[in-house]
C-alpha positions as CSV (number, residue, x, y, z in Angstrom):
1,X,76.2,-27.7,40.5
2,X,74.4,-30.0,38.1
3,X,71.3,-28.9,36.1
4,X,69.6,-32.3,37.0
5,X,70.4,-31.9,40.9
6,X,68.5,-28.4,40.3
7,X,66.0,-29.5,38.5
8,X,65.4,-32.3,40.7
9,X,65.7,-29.9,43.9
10,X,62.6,-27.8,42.2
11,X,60.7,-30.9,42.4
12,X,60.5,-30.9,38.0
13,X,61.5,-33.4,35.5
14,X,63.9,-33.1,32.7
15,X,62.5,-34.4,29.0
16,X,63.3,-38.0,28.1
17,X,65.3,-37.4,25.8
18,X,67.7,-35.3,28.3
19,X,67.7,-36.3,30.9
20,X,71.3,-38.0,30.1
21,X,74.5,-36.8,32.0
22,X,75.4,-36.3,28.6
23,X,72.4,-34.0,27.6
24,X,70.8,-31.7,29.7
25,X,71.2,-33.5,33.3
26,X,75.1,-33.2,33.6
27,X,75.4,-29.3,32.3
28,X,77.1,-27.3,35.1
29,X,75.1,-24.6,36.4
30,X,76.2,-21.5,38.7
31,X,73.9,-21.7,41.6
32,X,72.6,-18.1,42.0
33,X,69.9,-19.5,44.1
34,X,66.8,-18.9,40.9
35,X,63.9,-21.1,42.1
36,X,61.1,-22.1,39.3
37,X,58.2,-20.4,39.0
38,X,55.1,-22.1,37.0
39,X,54.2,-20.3,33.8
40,X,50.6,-19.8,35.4
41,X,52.3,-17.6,38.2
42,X,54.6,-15.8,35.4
43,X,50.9,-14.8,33.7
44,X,50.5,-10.9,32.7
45,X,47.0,-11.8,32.6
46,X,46.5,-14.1,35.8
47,X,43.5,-16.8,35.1
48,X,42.8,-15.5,31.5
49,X,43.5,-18.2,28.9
50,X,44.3,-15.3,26.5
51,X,44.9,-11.5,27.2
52,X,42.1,-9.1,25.3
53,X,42.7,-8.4,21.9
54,X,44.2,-4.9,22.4
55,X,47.2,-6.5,24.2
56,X,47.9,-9.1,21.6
57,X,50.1,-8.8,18.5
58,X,47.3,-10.4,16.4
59,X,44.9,-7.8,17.9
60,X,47.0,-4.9,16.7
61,X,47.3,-6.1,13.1
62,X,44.2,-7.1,12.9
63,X,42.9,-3.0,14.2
64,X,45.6,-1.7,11.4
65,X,43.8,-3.9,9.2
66,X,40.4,-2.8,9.5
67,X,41.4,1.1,9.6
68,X,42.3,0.5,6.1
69,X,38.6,0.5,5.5
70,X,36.9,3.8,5.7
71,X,33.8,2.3,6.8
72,X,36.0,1.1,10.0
73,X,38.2,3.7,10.4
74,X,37.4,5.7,13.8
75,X,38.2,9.6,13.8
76,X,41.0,10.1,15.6
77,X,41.0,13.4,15.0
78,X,38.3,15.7,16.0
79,X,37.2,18.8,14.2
80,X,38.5,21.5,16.0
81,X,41.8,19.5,17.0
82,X,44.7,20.7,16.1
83,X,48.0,19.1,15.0
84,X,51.3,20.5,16.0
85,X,54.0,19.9,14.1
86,X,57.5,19.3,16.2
87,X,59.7,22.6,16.3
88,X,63.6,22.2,15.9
């Protein structure tokens, strides 16, 4: 099967630029029957523009970042916890 015949069958458009037997259009595909899903269905956050901040790369520096500063830095450990150390 032809990309462009797929492409076409999903009802999408090939870029300009190829959408040329020669480019993108005339690429042989093996039809394993995949169907296109939009990006907005493929969300891990459905009808958020952006996930919170503590499921974003950017959010996890920029937490590192400000427990660098004592006057940010949140006790993770309690008084009275204790740490094990891993036995071998």
């Amino acid at each position: 099967m032809r990309f462009g015949d797929w492409v076409d069958g999903q009802g999408q458009r090939i870029e300009q630029l190829y959408d040329t037997e020669s480019r993108e259009r005339g690429n042989l595909v093996v039809d394993i029957g995949a169907t296109y899903d939009a990006p907005q269905e493929l969300a891990c956050f459905p009808g958020q523009d952006h996930p919170a901040p503590e499921y974003t790369f950017q959010g996890w520096i920029d937490a590192t970042l400000d427990d660098r500063d004592p006057a940010n830095r949140t006790n993770r450990v309690r008084a009275g916890d204790v740490a094990l150390a891993p036995s071998f």
